[in-house]
C-alpha positions as CSV (number, residue, x, y, z in Angstrom):
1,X,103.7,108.1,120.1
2,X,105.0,111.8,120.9
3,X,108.1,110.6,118.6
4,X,105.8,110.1,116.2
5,X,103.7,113.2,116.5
6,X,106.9,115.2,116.2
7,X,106.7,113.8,112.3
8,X,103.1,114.4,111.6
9,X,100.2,115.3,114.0
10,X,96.7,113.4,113.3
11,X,93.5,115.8,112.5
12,X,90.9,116.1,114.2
13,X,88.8,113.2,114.5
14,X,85.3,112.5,113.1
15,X,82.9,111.3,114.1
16,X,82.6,107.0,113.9
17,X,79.6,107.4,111.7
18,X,81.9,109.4,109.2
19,X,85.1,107.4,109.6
20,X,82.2,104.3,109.1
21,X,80.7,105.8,105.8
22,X,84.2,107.3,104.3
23,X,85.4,103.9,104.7
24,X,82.5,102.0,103.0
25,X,83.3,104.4,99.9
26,X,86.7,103.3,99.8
27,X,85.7,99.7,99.8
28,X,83.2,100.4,97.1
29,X,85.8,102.3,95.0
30,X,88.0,99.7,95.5
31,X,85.7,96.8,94.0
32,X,84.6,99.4,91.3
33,X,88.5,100.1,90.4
34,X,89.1,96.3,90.5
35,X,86.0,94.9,88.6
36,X,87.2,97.9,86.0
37,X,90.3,97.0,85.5
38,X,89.3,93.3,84.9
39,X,86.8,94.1,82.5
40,X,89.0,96.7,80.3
41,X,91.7,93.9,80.5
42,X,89.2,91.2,79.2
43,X,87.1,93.0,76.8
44,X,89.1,95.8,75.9
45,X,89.2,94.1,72.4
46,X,85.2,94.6,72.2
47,X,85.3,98.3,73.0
48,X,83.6,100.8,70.8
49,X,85.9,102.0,68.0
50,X,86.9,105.7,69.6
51,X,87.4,103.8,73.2
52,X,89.4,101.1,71.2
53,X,92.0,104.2,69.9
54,X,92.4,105.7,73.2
55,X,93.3,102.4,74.9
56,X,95.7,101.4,71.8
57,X,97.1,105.1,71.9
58,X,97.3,104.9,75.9
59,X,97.8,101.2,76.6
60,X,95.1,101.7,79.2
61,X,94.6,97.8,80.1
62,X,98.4,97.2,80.9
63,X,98.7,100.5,82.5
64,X,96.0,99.3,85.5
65,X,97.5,96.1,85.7
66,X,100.8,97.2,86.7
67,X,101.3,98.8,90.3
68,X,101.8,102.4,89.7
69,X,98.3,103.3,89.4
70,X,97.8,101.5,92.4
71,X,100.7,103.0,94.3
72,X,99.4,106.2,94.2
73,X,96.0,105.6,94.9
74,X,96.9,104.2,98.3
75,X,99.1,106.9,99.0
76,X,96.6,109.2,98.3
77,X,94.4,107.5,100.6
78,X,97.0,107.5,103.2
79,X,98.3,110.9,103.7
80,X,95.2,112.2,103.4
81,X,93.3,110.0,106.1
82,X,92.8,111.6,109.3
83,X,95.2,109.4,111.5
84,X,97.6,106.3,110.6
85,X,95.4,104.0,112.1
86,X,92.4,105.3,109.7
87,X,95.5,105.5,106.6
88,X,95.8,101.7,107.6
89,X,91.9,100.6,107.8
90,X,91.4,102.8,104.3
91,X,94.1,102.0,102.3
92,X,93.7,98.0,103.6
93,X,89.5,98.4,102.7
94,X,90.8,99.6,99.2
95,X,93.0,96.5,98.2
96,X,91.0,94.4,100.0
97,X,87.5,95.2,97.8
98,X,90.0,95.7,94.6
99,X,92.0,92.7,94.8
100,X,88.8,90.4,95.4
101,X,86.4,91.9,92.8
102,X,89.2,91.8,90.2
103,X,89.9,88.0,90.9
104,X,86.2,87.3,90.9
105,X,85.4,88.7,88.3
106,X,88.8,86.8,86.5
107,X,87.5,83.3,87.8
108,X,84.0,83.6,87.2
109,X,83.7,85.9,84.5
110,X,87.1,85.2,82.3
111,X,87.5,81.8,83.1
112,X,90.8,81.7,84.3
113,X,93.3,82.5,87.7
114,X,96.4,83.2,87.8
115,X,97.1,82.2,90.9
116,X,100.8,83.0,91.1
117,X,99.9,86.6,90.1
118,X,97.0,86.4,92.6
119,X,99.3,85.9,95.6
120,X,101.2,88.4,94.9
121,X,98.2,90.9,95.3
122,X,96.7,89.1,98.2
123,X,100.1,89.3,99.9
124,X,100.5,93.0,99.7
125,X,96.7,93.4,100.5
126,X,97.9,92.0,103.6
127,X,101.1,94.3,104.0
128,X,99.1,97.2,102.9
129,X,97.9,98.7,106.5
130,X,101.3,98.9,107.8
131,X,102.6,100.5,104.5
132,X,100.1,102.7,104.9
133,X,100.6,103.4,108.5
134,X,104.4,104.2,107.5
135,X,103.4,105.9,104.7
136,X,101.0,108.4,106.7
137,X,103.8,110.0,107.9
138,X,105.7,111.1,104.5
139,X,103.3,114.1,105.2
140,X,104.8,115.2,108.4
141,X,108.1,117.4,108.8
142,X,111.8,116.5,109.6
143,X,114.2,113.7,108.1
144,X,111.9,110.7,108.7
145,X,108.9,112.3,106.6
146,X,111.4,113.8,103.5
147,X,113.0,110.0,103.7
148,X,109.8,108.5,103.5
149,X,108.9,110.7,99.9
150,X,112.2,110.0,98.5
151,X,111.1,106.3,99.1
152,X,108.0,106.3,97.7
153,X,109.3,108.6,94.8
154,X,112.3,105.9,94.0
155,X,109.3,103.0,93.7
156,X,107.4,105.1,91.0
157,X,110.4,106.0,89.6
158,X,111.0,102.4,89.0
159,X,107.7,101.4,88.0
160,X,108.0,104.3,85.3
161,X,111.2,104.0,83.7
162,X,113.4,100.6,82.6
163,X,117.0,101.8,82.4
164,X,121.1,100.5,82.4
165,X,124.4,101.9,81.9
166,X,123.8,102.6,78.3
167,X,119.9,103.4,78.3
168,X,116.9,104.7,79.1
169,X,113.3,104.2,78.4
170,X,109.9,104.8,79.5
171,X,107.8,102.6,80.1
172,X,104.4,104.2,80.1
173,X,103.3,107.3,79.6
174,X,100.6,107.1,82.1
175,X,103.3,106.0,84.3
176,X,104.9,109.3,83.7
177,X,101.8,110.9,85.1
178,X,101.5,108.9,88.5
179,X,105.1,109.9,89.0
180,X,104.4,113.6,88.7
181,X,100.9,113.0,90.7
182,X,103.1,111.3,93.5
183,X,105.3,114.3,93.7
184,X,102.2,116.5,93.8
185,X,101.1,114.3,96.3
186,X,104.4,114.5,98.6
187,X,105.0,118.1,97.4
188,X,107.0,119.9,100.3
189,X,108.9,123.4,99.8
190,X,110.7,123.6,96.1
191,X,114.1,123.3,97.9
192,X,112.7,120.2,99.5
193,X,111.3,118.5,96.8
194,X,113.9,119.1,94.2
195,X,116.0,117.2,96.6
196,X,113.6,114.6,97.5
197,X,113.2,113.9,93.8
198,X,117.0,113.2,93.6
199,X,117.2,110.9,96.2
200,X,114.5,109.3,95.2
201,X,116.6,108.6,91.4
202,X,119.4,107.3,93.8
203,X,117.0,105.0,95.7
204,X,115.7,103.6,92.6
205,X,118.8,103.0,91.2
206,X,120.4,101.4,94.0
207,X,117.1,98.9,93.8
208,X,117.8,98.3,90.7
209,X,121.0,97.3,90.9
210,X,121.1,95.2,93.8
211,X,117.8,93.6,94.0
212,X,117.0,90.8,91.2
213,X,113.7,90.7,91.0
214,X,110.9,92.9,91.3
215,X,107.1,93.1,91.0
216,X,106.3,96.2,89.0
C-alpha cells in the first residue's frame, strides 16, 4: 500500500453513515440514469414536439446507449471517491442499479431482451470495482497516474471518433463533449495534459489497429 500511496493518497474518511447515504445516492442515480435511458430509447418517438427536435438534432437515445456517457460517469465517481475501496463500492452501486433498472424496465416494460447485449453490461458491472479501484489512482502523481489518463483518454477517444488511413469522422457530437469532460476530469498541469492527450491518440490508435472487435 505505501507503493500505492506514493500515486494518490486517500482523503480523509467520513463517517460510515455518510459513506452509507453517499452510496445509496449513487445507487438511486444509477437506476434513475438506467430507467432514463430505457424510456428515451423506447418512447423517444412519443416525445413532445420541441423534445422530439432536440433528440433528432442531438441523437440523444443512441448517445446513452453507447458507453461514453457511461465511461465518464464512473470515472467521475471514481476519482472523486474518498478512497479506492469507496471508488470500487460507488462506481460498482452505479452500474449495478443502472444496468438492472434499464433491463427491467426493457423486459417488462418494452417487451423484449437482448440478452447478448445484456451480458455485455452485466459483465462489466462485474469488472467495474476493480476498474474503478485502478482508475482511482489516475488522480494521483508520477508515471502510473499520467499512464492511467492517457488510458482512459485513448478509450473515449475511441468511443468518439471512427477513423482509417484515409479518414476521419465523428461519431457523436455529445461524444465530443465527454471526451473534453474526461480531460477536465483528468486535467493535470497544461504540459502534462497536452501530453497525456497525445498518448492517449496513440493508445487509441494502436487499439484500433490491433484489436478486432470492440464494444463501444
Amino acid at each position: 500500500m505505501q507503493f500505492l500511496d506514493k500515486i494518490r493518497t486517500a482523503k480523509k474518511m467520513p463517517s460510515l453513515k455518510k459513506h452509507i447515504l453517499i452510496t445509496i445516492g449513487i445507487l438511486l442515480f444509477g437506476i434513475f440514469m438506467g430507467t432514463f435511458s430505457k424510456f428515451l430509447d423506447y418512447r423517444h418517438a412519443e416525445l413532445p414536439q420541441f423534445f422530439q427536435t432536440i433528440d433528432h438534432a442531438l441523437d440523444f437515445h443512441n448517445f446513452l446507449g453507447g458507453f461514453a456517457p457511461w465511461i465518464v460517469i464512473a470515472v467521475c465517481i471514481s476519482i472523486y471517491s474518498s478512497t479506492p475501496f469507496r471508488a470500487a463500492i460507488n462506481v460498482f452501486s452505479f452500474f449495478t442499479g443502472m444496468v438492472t433498472s434499464y433491463y427491467v424496465y426493457s423486459n417488462f416494460v418494452a417487451g423484449f431482451f437482448p440478452k447478448s447485449y445484456a451480458m455485455i453490461w452485466i459483465g462489466f458491472t462485474m469488472v467495474s470495482p476493480v476498474l474503478a479501484f485502478i482508475c482511482w489512482y489516475a488522480k494521483g502523481k508520477g508515471v502510473i497516474a499520467f499512464i492511467l489518463s492517457a488510458c482512459i483518454i485513448s478509450v473515449l477517444i475511441n468511443t468518439t471518433f471512427a477513423y482509417g488511413i484515409f479518414y476521419i469522422a465523428i461519431s457523436s457530437w455529445l461524444n465530443v463533449f465527454m471526451l473534453i469532460s474526461g480531460i477536465v476530469i483528468l486535467y493535470k498541469s497544461p504540459k502534462e495534459t497536452i501530453l497525456m492527450i497525445g498518448i492517449g491518440v496513440i493508445l487509441a490508435i494502436l487499439v484500433e489497429t490491433f484489436i478486432p472487435f470492440h464494444i463501444w
